[in-house]
Residue frames relative to the residue before (quaternion, step in Angstrom):
aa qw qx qy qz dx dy dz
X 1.0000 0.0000 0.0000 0.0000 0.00 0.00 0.00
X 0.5564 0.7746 -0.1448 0.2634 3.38 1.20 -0.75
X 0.5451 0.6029 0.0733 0.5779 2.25 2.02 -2.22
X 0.8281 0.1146 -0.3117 0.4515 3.29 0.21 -1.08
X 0.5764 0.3616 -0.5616 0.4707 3.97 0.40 -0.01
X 0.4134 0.4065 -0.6243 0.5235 4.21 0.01 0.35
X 0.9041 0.1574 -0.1608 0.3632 3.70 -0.77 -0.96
X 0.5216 0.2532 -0.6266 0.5208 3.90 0.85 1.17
X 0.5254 0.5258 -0.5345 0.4023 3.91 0.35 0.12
X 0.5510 0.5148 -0.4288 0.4975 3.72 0.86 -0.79
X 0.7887 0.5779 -0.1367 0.1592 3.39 0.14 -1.39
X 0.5577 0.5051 -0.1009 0.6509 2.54 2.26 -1.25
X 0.5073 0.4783 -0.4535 0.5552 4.18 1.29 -0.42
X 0.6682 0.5378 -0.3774 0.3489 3.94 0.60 -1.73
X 0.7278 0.4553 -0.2727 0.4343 3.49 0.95 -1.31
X 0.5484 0.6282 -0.2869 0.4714 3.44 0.83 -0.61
X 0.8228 0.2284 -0.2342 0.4647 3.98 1.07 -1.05
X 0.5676 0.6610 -0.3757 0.3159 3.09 1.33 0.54
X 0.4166 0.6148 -0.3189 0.5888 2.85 2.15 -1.18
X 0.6228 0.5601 -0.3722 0.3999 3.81 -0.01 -1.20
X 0.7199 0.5007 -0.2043 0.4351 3.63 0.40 -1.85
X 0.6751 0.5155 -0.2324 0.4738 3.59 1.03 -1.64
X 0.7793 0.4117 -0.2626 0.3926 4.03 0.83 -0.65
X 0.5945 0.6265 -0.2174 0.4548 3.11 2.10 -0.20
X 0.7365 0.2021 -0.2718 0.5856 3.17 1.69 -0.19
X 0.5058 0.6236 -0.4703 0.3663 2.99 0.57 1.07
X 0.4076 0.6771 -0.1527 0.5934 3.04 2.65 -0.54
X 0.7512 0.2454 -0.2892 0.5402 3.67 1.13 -0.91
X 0.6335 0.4048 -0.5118 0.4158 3.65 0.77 -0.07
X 0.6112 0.4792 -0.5586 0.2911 3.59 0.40 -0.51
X 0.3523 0.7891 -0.3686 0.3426 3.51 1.35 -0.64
X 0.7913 0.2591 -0.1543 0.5318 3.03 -0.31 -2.22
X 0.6702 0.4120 -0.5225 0.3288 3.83 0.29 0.19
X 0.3086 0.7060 -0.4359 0.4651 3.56 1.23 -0.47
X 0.8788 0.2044 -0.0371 0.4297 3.35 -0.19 -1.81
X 0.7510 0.2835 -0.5409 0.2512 3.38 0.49 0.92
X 0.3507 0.6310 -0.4701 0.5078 3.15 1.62 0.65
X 0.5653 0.5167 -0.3835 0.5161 3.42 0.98 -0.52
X 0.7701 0.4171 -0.2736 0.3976 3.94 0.70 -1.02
X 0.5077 0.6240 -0.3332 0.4918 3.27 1.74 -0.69
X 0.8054 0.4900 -0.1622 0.2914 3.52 0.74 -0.83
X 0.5505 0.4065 -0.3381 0.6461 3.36 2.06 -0.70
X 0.3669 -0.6795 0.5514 0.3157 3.79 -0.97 0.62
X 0.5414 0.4249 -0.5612 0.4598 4.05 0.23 -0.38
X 0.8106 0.3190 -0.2743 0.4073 3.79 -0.05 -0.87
X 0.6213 0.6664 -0.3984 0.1063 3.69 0.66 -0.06
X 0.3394 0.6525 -0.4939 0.4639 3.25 1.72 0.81
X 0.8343 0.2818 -0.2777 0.3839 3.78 0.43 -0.27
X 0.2227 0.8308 -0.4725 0.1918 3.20 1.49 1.13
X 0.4957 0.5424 -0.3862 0.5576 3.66 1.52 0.04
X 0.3937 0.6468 -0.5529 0.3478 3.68 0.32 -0.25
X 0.7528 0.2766 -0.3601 0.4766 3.72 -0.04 -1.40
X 0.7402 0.5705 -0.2997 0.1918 3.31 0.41 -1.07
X 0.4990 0.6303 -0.2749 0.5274 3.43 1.92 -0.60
X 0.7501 0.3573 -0.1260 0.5421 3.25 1.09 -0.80
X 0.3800 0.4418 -0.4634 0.6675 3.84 1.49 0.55
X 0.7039 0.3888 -0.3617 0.4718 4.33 0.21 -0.51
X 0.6848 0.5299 -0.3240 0.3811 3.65 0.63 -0.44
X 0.8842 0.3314 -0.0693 0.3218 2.96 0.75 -1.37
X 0.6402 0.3217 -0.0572 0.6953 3.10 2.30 -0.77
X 0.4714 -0.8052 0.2723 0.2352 3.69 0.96 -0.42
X 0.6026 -0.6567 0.1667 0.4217 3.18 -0.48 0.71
X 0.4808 0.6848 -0.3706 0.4032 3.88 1.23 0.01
X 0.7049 0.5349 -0.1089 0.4530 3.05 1.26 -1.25
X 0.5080 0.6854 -0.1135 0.5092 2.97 1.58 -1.30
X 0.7608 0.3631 -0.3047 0.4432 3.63 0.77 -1.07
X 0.6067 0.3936 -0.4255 0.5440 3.93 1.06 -0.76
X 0.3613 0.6854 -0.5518 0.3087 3.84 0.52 0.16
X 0.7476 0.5916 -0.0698 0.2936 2.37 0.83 -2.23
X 0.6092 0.5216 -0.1865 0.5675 3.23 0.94 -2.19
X 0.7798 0.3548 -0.3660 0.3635 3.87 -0.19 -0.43
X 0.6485 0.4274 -0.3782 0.5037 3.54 1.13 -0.60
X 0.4904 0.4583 -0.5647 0.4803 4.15 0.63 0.11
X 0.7632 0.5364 -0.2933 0.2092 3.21 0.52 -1.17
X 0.5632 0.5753 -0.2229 0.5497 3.32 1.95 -0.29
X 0.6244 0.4349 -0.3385 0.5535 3.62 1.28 -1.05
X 0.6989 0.2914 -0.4796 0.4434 4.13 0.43 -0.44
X 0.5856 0.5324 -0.4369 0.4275 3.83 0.10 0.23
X 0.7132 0.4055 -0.2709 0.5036 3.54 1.32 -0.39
X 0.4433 0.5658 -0.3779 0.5836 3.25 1.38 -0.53
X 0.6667 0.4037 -0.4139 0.4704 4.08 0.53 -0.97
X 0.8033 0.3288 -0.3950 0.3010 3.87 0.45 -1.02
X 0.5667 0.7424 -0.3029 0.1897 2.86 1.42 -0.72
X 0.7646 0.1455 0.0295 0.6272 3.57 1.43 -0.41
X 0.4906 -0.6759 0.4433 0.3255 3.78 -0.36 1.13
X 0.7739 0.2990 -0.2418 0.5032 3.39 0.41 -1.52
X 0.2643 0.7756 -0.5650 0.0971 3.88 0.35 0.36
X 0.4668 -0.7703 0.4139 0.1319 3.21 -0.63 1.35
X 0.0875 -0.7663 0.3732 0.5156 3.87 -0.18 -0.85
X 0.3454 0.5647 -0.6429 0.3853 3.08 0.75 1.17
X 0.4862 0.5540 -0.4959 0.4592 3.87 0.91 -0.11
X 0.7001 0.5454 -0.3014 0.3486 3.01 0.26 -1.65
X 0.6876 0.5735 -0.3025 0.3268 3.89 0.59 -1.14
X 0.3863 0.7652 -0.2487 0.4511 2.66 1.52 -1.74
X 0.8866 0.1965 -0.2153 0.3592 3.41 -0.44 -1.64
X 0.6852 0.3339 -0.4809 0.4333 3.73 0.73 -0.46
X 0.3185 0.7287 -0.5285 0.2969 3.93 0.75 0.03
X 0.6409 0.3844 -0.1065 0.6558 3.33 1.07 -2.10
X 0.6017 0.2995 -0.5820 0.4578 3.83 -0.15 0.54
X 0.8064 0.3477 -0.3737 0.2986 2.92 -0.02 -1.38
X 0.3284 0.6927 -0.4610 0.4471 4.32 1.16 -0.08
X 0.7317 0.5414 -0.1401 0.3896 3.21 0.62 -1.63
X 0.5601 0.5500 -0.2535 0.5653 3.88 1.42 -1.44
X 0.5799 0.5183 -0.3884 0.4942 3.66 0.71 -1.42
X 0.7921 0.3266 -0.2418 0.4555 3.52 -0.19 -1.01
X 0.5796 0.5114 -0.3670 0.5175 3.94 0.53 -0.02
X 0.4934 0.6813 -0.2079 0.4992 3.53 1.56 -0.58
X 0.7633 0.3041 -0.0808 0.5642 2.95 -0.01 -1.94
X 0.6980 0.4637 -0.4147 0.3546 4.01 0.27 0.06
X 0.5436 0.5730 -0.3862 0.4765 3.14 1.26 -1.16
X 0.6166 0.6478 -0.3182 0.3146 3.77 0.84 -1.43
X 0.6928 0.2391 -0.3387 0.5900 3.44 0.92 -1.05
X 0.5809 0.4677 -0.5545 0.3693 4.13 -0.63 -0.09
X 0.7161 0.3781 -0.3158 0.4946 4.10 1.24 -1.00
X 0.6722 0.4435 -0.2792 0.5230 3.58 1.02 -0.49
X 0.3958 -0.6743 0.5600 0.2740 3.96 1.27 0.25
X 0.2568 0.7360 -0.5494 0.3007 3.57 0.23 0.70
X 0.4170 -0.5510 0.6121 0.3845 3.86 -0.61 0.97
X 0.5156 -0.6519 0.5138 0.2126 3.58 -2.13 0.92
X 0.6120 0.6186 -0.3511 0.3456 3.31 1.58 0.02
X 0.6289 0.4697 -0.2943 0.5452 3.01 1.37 -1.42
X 0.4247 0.6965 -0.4605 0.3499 4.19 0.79 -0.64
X 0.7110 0.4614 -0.2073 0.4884 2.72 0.14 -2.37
X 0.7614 0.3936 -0.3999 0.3248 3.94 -0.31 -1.08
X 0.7919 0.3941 -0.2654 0.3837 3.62 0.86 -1.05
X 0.6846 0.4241 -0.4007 0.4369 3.69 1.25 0.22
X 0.4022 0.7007 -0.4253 0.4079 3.02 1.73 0.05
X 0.7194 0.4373 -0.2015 0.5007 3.78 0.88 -1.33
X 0.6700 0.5390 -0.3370 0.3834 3.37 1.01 -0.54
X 0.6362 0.5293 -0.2920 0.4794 3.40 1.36 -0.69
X 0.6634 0.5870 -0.2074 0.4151 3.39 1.10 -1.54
X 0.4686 0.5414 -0.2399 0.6555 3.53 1.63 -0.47
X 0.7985 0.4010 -0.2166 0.3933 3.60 -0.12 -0.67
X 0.6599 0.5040 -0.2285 0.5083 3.31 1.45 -0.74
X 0.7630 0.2815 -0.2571 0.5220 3.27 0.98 -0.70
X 0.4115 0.3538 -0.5729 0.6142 3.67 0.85 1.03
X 0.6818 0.4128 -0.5356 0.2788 3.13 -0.27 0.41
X 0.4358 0.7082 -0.3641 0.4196 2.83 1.48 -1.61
X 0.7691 0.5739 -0.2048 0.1928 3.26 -0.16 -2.40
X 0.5439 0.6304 -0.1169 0.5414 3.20 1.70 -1.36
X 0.6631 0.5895 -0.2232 0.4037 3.29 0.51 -0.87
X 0.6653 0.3541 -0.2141 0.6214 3.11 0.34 -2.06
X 0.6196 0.4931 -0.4303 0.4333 4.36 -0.50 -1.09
X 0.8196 0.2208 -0.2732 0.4526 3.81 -0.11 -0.86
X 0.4000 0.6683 -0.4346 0.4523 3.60 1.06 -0.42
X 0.3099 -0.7778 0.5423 0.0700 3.59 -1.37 1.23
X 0.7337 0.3586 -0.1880 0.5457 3.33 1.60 -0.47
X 0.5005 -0.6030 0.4857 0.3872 3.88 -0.29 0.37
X 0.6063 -0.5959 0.4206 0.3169 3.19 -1.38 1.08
X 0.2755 0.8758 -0.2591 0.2998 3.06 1.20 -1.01
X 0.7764 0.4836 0.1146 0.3876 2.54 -0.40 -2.48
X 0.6987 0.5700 -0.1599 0.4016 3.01 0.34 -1.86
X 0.6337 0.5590 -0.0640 0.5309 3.71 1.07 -1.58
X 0.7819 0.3902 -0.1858 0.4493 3.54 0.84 -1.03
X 0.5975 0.4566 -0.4241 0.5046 3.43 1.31 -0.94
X 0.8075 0.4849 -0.2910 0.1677 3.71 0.75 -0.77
X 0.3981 0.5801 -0.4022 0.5859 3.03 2.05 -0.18
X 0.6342 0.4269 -0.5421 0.3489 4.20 0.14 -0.74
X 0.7608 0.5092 -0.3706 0.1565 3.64 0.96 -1.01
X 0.5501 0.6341 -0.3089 0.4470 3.05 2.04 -1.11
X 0.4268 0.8089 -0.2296 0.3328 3.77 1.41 -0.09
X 0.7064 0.4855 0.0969 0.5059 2.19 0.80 -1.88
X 0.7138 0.4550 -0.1562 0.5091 3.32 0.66 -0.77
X 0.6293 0.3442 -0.3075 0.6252 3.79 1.17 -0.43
X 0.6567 0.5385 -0.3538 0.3919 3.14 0.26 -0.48
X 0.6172 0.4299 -0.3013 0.5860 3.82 1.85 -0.40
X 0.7630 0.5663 -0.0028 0.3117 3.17 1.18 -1.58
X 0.8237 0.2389 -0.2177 0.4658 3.14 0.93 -1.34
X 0.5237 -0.7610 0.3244 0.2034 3.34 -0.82 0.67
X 0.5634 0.5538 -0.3190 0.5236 3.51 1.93 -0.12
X 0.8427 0.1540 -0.3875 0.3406 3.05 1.27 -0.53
X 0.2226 0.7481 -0.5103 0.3610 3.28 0.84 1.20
X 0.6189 0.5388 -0.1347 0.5554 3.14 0.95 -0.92
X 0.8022 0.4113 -0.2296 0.3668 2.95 0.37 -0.70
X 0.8133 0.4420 -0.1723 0.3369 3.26 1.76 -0.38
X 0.4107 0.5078 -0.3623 0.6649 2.68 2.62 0.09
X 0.6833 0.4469 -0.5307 0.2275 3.73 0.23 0.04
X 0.5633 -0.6980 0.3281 0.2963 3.45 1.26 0.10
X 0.6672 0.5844 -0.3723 0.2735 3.78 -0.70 -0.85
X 0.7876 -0.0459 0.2283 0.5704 4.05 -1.22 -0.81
X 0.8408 0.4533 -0.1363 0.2626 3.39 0.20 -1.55
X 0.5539 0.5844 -0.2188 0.5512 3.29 1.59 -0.85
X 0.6210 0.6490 -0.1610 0.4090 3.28 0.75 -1.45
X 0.6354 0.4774 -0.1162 0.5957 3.57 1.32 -1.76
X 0.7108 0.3511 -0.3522 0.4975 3.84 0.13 -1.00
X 0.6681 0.5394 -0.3780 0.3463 3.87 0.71 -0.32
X 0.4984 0.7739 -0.2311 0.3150 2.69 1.87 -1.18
X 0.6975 0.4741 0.0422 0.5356 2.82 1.39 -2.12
X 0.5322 0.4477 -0.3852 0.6065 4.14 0.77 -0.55
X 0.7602 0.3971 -0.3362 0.3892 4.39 0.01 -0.79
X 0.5955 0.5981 -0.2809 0.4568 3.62 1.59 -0.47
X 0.1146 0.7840 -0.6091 0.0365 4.00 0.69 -0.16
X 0.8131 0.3405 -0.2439 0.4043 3.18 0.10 -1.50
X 0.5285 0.5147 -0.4791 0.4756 3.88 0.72 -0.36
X 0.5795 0.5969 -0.3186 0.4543 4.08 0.67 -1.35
X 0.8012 0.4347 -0.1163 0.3945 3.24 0.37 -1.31
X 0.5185 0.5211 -0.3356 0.5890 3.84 1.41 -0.72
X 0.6540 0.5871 -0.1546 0.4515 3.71 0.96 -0.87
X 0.7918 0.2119 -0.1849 0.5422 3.20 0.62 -0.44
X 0.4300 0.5671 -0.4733 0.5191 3.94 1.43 0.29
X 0.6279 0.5259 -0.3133 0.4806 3.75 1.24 -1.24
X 0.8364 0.3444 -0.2171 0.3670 3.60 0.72 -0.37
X 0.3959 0.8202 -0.3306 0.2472 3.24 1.46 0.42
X 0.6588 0.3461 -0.3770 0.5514 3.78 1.39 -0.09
X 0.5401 0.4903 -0.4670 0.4998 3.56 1.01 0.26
X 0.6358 0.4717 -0.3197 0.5205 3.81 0.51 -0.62
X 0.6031 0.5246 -0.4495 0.3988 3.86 1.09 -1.05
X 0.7810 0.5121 -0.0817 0.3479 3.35 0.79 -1.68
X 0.6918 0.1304 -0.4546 0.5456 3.30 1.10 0.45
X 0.5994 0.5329 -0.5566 0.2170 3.32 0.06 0.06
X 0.7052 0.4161 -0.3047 0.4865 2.93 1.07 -0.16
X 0.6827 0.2349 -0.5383 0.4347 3.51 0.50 0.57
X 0.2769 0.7270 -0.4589 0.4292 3.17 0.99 0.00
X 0.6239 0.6575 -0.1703 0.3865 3.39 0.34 -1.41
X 0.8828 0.1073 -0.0440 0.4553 2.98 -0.03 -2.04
X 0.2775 0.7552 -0.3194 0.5006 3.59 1.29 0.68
X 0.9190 -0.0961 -0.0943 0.3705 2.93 0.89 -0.74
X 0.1600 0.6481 -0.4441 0.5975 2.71 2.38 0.94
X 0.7947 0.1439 -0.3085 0.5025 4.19 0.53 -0.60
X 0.4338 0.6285 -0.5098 0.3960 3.49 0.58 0.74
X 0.7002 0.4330 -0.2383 0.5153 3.30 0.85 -1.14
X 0.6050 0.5116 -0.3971 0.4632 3.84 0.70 -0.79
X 0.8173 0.2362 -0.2224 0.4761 3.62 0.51 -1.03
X 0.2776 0.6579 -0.5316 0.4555 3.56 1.09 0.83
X 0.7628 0.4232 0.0323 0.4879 3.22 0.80 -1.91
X 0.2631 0.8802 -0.3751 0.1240 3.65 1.01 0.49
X 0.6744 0.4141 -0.3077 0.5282 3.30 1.58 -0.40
X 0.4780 0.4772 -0.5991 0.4299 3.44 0.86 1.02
X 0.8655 0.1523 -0.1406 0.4561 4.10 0.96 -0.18
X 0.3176 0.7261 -0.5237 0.3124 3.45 1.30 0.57
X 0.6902 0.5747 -0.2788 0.3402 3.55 0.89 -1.07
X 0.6960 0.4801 -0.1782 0.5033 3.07 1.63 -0.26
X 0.7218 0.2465 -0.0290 0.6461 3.07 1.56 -0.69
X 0.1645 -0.7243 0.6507 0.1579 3.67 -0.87 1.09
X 0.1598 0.8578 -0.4828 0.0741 3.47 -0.63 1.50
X 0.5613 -0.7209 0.2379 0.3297 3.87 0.23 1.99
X 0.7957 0.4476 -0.1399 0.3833 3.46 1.34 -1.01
X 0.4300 -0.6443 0.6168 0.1399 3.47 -1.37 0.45
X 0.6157 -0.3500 0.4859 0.5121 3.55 -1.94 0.23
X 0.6318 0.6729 -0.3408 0.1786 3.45 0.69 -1.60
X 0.7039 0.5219 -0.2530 0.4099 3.51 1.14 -0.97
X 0.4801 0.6523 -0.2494 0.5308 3.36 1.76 -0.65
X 0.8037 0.0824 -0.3159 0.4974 3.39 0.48 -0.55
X 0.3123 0.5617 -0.6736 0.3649 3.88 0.36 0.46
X 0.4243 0.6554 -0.6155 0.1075 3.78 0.22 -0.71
X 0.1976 0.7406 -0.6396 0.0578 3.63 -1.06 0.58
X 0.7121 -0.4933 0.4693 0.1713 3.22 -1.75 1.89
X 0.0108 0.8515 -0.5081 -0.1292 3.59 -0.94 0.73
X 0.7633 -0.5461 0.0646 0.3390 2.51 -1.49 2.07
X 0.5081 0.6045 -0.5159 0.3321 4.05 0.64 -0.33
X 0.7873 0.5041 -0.2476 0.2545 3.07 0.41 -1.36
X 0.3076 0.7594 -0.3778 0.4312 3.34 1.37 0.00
X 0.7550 0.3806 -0.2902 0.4483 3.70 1.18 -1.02
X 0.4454 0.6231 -0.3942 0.5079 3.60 1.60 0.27
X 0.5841 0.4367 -0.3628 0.5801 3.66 0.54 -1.14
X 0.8322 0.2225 -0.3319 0.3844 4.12 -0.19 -0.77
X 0.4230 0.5664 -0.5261 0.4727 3.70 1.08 0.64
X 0.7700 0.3850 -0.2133 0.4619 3.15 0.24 -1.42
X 0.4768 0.5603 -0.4523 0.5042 3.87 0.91 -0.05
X 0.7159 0.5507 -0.1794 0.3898 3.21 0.47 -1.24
X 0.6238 0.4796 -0.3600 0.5013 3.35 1.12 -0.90
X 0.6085 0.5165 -0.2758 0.5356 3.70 1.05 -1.02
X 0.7510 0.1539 -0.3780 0.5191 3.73 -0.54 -0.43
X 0.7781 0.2950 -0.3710 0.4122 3.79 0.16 -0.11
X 0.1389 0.7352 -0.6259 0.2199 3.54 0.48 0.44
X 0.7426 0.3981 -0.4339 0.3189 3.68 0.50 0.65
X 0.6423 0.5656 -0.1515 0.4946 2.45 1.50 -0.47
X 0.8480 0.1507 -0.0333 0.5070 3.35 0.91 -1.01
X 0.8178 -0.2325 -0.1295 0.5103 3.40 0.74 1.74
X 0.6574 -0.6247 0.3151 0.2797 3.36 1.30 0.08
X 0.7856 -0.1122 0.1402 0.5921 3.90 -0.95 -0.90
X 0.7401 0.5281 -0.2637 0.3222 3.39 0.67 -1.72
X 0.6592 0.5476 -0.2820 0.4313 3.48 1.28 -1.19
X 0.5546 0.5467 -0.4091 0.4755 3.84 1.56 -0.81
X 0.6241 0.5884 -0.3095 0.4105 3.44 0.67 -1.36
X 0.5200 0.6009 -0.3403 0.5027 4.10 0.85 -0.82
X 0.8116 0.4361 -0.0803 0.3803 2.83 0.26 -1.72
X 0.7821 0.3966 -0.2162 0.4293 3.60 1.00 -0.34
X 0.4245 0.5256 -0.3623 0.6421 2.85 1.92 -0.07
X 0.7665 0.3673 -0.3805 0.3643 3.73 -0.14 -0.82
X 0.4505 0.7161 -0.4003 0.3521 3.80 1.33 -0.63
X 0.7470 0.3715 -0.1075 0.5407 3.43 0.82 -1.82
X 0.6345 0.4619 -0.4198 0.4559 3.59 0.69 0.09
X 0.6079 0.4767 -0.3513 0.5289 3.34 1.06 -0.81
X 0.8123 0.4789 -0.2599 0.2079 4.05 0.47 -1.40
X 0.5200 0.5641 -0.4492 0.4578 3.25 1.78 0.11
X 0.3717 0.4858 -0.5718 0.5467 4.04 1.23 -0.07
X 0.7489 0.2310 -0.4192 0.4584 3.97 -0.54 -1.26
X 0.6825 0.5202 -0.4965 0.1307 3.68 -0.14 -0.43
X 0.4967 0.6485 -0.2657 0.5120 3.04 1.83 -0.68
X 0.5272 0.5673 -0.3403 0.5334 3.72 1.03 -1.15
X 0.8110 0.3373 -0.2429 0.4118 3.97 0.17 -1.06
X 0.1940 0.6953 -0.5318 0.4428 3.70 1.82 -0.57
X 0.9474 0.2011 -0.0079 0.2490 3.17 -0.78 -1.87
X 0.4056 0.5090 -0.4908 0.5793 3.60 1.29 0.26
X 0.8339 0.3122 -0.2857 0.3542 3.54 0.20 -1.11
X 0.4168 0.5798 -0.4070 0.5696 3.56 1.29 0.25
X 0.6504 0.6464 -0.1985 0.3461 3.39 0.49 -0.80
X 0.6895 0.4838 -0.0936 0.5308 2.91 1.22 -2.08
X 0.6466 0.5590 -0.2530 0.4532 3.52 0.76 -0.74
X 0.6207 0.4375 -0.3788 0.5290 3.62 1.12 -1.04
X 0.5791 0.5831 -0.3897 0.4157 4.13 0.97 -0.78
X 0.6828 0.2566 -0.3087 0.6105 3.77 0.52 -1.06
X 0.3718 -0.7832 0.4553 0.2026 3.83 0.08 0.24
X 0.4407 0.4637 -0.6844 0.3500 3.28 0.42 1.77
X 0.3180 -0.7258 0.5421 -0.2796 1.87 -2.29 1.53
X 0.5090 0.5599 -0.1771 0.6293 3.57 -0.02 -0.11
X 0.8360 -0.1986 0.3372 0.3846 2.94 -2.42 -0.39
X 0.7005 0.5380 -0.3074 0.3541 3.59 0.60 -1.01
X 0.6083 0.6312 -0.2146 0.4308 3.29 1.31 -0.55
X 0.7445 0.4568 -0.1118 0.4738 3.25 1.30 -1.20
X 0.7183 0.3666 -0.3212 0.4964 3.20 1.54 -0.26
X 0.6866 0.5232 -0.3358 0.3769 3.06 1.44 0.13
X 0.4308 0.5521 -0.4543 0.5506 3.53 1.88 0.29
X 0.7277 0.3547 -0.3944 0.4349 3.76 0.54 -0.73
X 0.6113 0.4766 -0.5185 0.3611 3.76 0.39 -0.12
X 0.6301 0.5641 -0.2646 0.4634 3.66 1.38 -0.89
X 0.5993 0.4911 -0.2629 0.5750 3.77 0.91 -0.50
X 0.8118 0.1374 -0.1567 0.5455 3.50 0.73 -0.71
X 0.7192 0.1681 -0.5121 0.4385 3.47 0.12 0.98
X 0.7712 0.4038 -0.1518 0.4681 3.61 0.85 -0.58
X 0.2706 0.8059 -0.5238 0.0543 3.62 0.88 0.37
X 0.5783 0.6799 -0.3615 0.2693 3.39 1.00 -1.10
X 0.5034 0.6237 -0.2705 0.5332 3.41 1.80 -1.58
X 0.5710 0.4625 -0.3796 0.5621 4.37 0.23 -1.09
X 0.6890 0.4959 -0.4482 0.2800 3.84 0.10 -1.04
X 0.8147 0.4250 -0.1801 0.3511 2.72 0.93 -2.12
X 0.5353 0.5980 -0.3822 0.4581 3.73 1.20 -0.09
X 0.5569 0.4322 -0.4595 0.5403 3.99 0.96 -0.78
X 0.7428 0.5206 -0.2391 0.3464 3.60 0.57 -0.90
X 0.6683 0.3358 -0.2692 0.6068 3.72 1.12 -0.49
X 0.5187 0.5793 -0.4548 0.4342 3.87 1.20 -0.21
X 0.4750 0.6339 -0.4586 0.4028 3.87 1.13 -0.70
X 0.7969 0.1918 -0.1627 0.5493 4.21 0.68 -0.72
X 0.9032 0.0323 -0.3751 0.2061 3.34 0.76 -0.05
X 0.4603 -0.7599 0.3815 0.2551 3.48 1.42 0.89
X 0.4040 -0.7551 0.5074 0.0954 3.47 0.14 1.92
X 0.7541 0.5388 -0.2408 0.2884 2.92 -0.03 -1.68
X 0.3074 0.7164 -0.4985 0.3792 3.95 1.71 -0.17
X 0.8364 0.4773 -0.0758 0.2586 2.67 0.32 -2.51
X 0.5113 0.5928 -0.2903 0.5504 3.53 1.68 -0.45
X 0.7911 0.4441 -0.2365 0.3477 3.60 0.56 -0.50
X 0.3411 0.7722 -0.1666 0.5095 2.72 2.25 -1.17
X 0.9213 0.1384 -0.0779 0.3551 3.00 -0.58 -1.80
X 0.6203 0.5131 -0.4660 0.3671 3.60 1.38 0.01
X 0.3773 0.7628 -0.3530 0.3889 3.37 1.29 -0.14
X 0.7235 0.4365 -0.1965 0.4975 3.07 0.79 -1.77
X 0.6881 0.4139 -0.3449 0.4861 3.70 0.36 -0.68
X 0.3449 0.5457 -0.5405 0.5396 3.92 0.73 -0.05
X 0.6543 0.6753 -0.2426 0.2389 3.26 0.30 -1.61
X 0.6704 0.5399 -0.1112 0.4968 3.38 0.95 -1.91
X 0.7678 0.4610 -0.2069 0.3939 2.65 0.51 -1.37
């Protein structure tokens, strides 16, 4: 009798830590959905809205992962409804559209870390796969769409105008104070449709990096963070392999086409041929920017900072100096920094 009330008391503790275990991870996924509705929702951060979710497929899987998914649209079209009286449900779609874009890519990453896929070849082939997908949509869009993007772009810049121009208080100020500057921002508030013709021209350059952009640094941060799902997952690669990424030497003869199309743009076809050309540049310079990423990571591990000091000094360099990161991934193609780092630490071994 002893025996058998000893082993239903176990059974009832076993059942008891499982319930416990089973309500606790349901506590961290509701989380990591929490926080990417939360990333989905601040725009600076809404490239790494795959992050939780990459890390909802590892740790909980990809089954789980989808009612994650399906419940957190269901939360972003209800906010889209409070979020704005006249919400349409073409807003509303809109916004779980751009989640669920976002899930796709959290997908396709998780895929290469479970499928042991190198982070380079990953990154490049979910990069095209997304960048493809987005611009079928796009394409879709604009074709079934009744109003030109254009249009569409222009009516919404006049309102966001219109509305600072009641609302915000800098640029109020700024337009009763008069002088050069006033004069310019008016210049630039009466121009919608010129803003808006501009920023239709730049839409497969803006597609293509944000989105690798994105998943760049949506799989940076996962494999940054590796002892939260190695134990679960045996995966060959490192961050390290992510930033080795280097541009091959061919492509170099693209960058001096597409130059070419730009400084000669009189010659060889004019506006449209500059426009090519300035589009392919930025599509091509987020590959070299990545290339300098990891030289300038690199360089930093050589002079040994580290730490906090490091991290605020990559973001101040990314955001004020990015062009400089480009033009290094891009001059690193002939001479390969990372020589002179090995080189010269050698030599001081040496001295020493």
């Amino acid at each position: 009798m002893e025996n058998q009330e000893c082993s239903q008391d176990s059974r009832t503790n076993v059942k008891e830590l499982r319930s416990s275990a089973s309500s606790f991870s349901f506590g961290k996924l509701a989380f990591l959905g929490v926080l990417s509705i939360a990333l989905y929702k601040f725009l600076p951060l809404a490239m790494l809205t795959p992050v939780p979710l990459i890390f909802g497929i590892l740790l909980f899987g990809r089954s789980k992962t989808v009612l994650l998914t399906i419940a957190c649209s269901v939360a972003l079209w209800f906010l889209a409804k409070l979020g704005a009286a006249e919400a349409t449900a073409q807003l509303s779609m809109a916004s779980v559209v751009g989640y669920l874009l976002f899930y796709i890519n959290a997908v396709l990453i998780g895929e290469v870390i479970l499928r042991k896929v190198h982070p380079v070849k990953g990154l490049l082939t979910t990069g095209m796969i997304v960048v493809a997908l987005s611009s079928v949509l796009l394409g879709v869009y604009i074709t079934t769409s009744e109003t030109p993007i254009v249009k569409q772009i222009e009516n919404s810049l006049i309102q966001t105008f219109e509305i600072a121009k009641k609302e915000n208080p800098g640029v109020k100020e700024a337009l009763e104070g008069g002088g050069t500057k006033a004069l310019q921002l008016q210049d630039m508030l009466n121009k919608p449709d010129e803003i808006a013709k501009g920023i239709v021209e730049w839409i497969p350059a803006g597609i293509f990096i944000s989105v690798f952009l994105g998943l760049y640094l949506s799989l940076m941060i996962v494999l940054r963070n590796g002892i939260l799902w190695k134990s679960e997952h045996t995966y060959p690669y490192s961050m390290k392999n992510l930033l080795k990424f280097e541009v091959p030497y061919p492509i170099i003869y693209v960058v001096i086409f597409s130059l070419a199309l730009l400084l000669g743009k009189e010659y060889l076809g004019g506006e449209t041929a500059a426009l090519i050309g300035s589009n392919v540049l930025y599509c091509l310079g987020i590959f070299y920017f990545f290339q300098g990423f990891g030289v300038l990571i690199d360089f930093l591990k050589w002079v040994n900072i580290v730490g906090f000091f490091r991290s605020m000094l990559v973001v101040i360099t990314l955001w004020s100096a990015w062009r400089i990161v480009v033009l290094v991934g891009l001059f690193d193609t002939w001479v390969n920094f990372r020589k002179f780092f090995k080189k010269n630490k050698n030599n001081e071994g040496d001295i020493q």
